[in-house]
MIVO-297536 format. One record per residue (C-alpha): residue in three letters; y, x, z negated. Coordinates in steps of 0.1 Angstrom, whole numbers, plus 5000, padded with zeros to 4 digits. Layout:
  resn     Y     X     Z
   Ala     Y     X     Z
...
% end
This chain:
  resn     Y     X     Z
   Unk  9568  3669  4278
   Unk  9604  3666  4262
   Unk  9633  3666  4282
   Unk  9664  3693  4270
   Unk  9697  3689  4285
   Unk  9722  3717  4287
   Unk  9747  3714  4257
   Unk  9780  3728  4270
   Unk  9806  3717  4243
   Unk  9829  3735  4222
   Unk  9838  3718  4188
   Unk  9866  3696  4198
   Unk  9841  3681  4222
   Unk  9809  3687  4207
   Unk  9805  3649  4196
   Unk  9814  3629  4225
   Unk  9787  3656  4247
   Unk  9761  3647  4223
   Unk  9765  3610  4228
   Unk  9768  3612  4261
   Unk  9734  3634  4270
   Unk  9720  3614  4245
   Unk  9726  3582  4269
   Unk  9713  3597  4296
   Unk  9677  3603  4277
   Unk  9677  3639  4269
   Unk  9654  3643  4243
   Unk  9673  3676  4230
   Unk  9701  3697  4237
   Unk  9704  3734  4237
   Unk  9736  3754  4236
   Unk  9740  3787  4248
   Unk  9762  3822  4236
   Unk  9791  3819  4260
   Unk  9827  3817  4252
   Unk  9820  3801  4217
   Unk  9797  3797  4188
   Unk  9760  3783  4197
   Unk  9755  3770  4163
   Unk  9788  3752  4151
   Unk  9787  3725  4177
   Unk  9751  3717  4171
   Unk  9759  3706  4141
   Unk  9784  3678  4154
   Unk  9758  3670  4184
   Unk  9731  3662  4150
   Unk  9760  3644  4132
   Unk  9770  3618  4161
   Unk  9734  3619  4180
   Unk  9710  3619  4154
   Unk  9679  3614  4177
   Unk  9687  3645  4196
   Unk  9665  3678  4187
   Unk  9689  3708  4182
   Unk  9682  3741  4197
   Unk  9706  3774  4202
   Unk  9690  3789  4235
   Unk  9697  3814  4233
   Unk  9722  3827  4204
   Unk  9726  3867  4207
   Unk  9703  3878  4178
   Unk  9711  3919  4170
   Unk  9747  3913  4168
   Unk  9737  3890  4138
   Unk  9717  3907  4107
   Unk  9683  3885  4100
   Unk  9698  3876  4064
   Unk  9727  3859  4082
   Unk  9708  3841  4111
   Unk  9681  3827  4085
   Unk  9709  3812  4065
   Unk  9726  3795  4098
   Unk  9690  3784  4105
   Unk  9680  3769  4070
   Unk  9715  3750  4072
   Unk  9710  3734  4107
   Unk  9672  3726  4099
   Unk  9682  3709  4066
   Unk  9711  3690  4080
   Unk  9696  3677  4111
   Unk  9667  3663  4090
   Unk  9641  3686  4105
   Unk  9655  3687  4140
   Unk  9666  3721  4142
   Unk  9649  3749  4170
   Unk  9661  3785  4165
   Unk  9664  3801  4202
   Unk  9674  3834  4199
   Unk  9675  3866  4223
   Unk  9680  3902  4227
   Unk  9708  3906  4256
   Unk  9712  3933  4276
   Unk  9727  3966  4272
   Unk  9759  3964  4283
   Unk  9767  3937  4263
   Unk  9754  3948  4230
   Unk  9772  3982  4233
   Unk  9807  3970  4253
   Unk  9811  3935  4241
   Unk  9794  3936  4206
   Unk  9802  3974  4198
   Unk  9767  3978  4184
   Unk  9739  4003  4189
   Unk  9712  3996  4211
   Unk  9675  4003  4203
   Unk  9645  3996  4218
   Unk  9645  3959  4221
   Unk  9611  3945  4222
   Unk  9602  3966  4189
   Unk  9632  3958  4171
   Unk  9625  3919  4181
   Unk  9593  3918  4169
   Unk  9609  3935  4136
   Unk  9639  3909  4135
   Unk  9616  3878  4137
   Unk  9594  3890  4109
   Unk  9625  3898  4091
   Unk  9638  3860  4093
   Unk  9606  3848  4089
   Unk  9605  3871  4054
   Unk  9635  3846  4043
   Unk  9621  3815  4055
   Unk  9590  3822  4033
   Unk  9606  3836  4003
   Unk  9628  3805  4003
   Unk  9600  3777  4011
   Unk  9572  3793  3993
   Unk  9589  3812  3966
   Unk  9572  3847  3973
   Unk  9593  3877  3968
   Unk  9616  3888  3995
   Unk  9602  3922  4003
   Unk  9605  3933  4040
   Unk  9605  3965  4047
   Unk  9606  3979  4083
   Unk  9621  4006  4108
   Unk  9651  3986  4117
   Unk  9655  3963  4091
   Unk  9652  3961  4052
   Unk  9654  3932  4030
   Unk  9643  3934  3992
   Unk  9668  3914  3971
   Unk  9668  3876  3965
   Unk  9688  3863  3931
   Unk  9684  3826  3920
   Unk  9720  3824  3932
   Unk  9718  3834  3969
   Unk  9687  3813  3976
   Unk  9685  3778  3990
   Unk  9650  3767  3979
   Unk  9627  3749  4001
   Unk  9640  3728  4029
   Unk  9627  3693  4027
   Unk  9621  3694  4066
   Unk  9602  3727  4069
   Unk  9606  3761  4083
   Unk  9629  3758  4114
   Unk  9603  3773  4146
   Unk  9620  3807  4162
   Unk  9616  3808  4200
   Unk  9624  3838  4215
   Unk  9641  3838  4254
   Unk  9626  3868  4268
   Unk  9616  3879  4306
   Unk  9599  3917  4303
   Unk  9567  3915  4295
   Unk  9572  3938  4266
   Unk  9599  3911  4252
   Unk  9571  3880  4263
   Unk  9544  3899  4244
   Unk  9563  3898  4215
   Unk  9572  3859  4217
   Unk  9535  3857  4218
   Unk  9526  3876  4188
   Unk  9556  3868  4161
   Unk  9577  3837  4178
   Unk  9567  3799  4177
   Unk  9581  3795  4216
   Unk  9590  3812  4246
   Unk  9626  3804  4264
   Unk  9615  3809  4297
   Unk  9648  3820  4317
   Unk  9657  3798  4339
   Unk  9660  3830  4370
   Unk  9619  3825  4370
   Unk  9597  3820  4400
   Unk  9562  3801  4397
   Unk  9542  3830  4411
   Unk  9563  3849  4384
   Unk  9552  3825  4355
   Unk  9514  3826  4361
   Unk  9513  3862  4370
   Unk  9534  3877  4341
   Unk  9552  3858  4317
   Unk  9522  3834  4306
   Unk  9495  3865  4307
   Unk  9518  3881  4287
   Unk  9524  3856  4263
   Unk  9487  3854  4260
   Unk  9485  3889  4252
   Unk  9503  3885  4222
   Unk  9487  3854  4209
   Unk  9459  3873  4209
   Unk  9469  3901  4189
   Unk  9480  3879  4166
   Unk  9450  3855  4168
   Unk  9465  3830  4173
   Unk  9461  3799  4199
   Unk  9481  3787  4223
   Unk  9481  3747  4210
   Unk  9503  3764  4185
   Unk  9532  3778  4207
   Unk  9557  3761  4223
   Unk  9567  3767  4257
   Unk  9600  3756  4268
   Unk  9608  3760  4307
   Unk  9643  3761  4319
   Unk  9643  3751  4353
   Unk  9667  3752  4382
   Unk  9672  3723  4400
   Unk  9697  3714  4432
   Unk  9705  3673  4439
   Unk  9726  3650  4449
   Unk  9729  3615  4458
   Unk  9747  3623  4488
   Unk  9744  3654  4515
   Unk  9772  3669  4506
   Unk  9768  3667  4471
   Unk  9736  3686  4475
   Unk  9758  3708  4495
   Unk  9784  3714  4467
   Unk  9753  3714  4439
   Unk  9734  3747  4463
   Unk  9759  3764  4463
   Unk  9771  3765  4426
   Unk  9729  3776  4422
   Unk  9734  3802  4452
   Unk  9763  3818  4433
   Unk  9744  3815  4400
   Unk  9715  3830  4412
   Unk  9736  3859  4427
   Unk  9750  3866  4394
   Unk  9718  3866  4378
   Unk  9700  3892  4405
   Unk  9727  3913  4404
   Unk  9709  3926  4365
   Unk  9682  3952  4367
   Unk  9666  3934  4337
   Unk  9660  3902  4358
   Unk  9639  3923  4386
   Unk  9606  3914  4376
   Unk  9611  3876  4389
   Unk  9623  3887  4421
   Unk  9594  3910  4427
   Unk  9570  3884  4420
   Unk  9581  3867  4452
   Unk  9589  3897  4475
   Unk  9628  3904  4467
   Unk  9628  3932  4442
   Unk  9644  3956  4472
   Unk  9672  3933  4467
   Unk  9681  3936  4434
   Unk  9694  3970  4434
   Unk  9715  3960  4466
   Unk  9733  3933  4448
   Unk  9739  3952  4414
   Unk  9758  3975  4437
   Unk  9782  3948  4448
   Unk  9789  3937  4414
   Unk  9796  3971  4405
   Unk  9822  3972  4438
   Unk  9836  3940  4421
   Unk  9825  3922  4452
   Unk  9814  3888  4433
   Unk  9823  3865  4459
   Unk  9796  3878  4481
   Unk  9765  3878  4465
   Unk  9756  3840  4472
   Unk  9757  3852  4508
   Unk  9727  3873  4504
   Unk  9707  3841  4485
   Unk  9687  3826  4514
   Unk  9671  3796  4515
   Unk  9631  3816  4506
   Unk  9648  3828  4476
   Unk  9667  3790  4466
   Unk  9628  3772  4471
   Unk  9613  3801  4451
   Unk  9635  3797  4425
   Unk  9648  3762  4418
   Unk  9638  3730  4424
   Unk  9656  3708  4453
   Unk  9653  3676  4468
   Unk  9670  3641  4466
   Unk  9672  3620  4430
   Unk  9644  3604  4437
   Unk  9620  3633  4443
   Unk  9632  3656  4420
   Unk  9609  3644  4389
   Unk  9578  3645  4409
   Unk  9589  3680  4421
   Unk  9593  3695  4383
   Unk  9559  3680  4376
   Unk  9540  3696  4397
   Unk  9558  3727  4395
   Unk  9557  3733  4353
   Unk  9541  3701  4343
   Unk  9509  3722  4335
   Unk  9530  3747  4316
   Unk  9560  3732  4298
   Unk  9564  3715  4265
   Unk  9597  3711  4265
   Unk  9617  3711  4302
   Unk  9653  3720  4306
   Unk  9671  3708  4326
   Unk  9697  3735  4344
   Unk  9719  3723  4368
   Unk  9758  3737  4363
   Unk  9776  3712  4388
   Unk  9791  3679  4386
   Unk  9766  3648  4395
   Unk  9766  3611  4373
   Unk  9751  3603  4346
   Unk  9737  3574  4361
   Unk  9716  3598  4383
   Unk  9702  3621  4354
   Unk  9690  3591  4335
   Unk  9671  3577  4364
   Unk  9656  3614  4368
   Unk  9648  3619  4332
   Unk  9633  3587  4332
   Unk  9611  3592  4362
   Unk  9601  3623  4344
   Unk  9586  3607  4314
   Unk  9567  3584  4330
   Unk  9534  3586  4327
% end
């Protein structure tokens, strides 16, 4: 099991991040699609950490056509010497309509049609078969000598896809190489939906699931003092607010016997009432959905929780803490 860090770095401080998580231990970094680009500071974190796998988790993929997204890919794979994941997802309504300005269609269809689109590119330009995709959302029929890269040296780039509806996890299944698994996930939630799921689509696409990656993203609340846990539950307690306050994260809650909440605290956020959904995040809800305990038993705590399940485990914790402590914790992680 490899060991992701969150990358949060812009570009003017993309390269000391990357040295620094790479200190720690991190095995990779991902970035996500917040206030700037998920794909220009990767390449700085491969330029100045060259042992760290890359990964955008997840960049926003409609906003983006598949021609352009294949080309970011191809560039990141090739430059990071074979290094490169491409996380993408679908966002939610709201956002593709209000912040991106674009049409939104049914998303798990038009997923399944955007992977096979890039994946049209990546085979046209590594195999040198003609570019002919041809689909309901997306067409794609014209590749000149001059617009195409030729193989890369380090291989197709994999495509994970960050999904949570079990339409959306299906898909991952059938098309992707890897599931994101959100980090608002519960355990019951991950055996009882988003792995059958996934299963579902391997399936119908015959495929097996040695072949598919599974990255977890995982909560987790420490400290190396009381009150540091303190501060570090409640930045989690307002995060997971946030996050249950979207009808599209419902399923999870559900799973361990909060769905009737959901719709309570989407109300507040619609009443602009942010600072009081952490009130309504009780301490059921905080063990069902992150993982807390001192320094010292937090690694023995994610390995019994995902061990069984993750390939790759990321790290989410959005608070300050030392390094000193992560490396310890990574390290007790990848012991055998």
């Amino acid at each position: 099991m490899k060991i992701d860090g969150p990358f949060y770095a812009g570009m003017d401080t993309a390269a000391d991040e990357a040295k620094r998580l790479e200190a720690i231990g991190y095995d990779g970094v991902y970035s996500l699609e917040g206030s700037w680009d998920p794909f220009l500071p990767l390449a700085l974190a491969s330029e100045h950490a060259s042992d760290l796998d890359i990964m955008t988790g997840i960049a926003v993929a409609f906003p983006r056509n598949p021609a352009h997204i294949a080309y970011q890919a191809w560039d990141l794979q090739k430059f990071s010497k074979g290094k490169f994941y491409l996380g993408i997802g679908s966002q939610i309504k709201a956002h593709i309509e209000k912040r991106f300005g674009i049409e939104f269609s049914p998303p798990a269809a038009r997923m399944r049609e955007y992977i096979l689109a890039v994946k049209a590119f990546f085979d046209c330009w590594q195999n040198d078969t003609r570019l002919d995709f041809q689909g309901k959302y997306y067409r794609h029929t014209l590749m000149t000598p001059m617009f195409n890269p030729g193989p890369n040296p380090y291989g197709i780039p994999p495509i994970l896809l960050g999904a949570l509806g079990p339409k959306m996890t299906e898909v991952a299944g059938e098309v992707a190489d890897g599931l994101i698994v959100h980090p608002f996930n519960s355990l019951p939630f991950l055996e009882g939906h988003a792995l059958p799921a996934v299963d579902r689509g391997l399936a119908k696409a015959g495929r097996r699931r040695e072949d598919f990656l599974l990255q977890v993203n995982a909560m987790v609340i420490t400290g190396e003092t009381d009150e540091a846990i303190q501060i570090a539950e409640k930045s989690i307690k307002d995060l997971l607010g946030f996050y249950a306050t979207t009808p599209a994260y419902r399923p999870p809650m559900e799973a361990v016997g909060y769905g009737d909440l959901q719709p309570e605290l989407n109300k507040l956020s619609k009443e602009g009432k942010w600072d009081e959904l952490a009130s309504y995040i009780d301490d059921d809800f905080v063990e069902a959905f992150t993982t807390k305990g001192k320094p010292e038993e937090i690694a023995d705590k994610l390995k019994d929780k995902y061990g069984a399940y993750a390939d790759r485990l990321a790290i989410y914790a959005p608070y300050g803490a030392p390094d000193t402590m992560w490396g310890k914790i990574i390290r007790d992680l990848k012991a055998e």
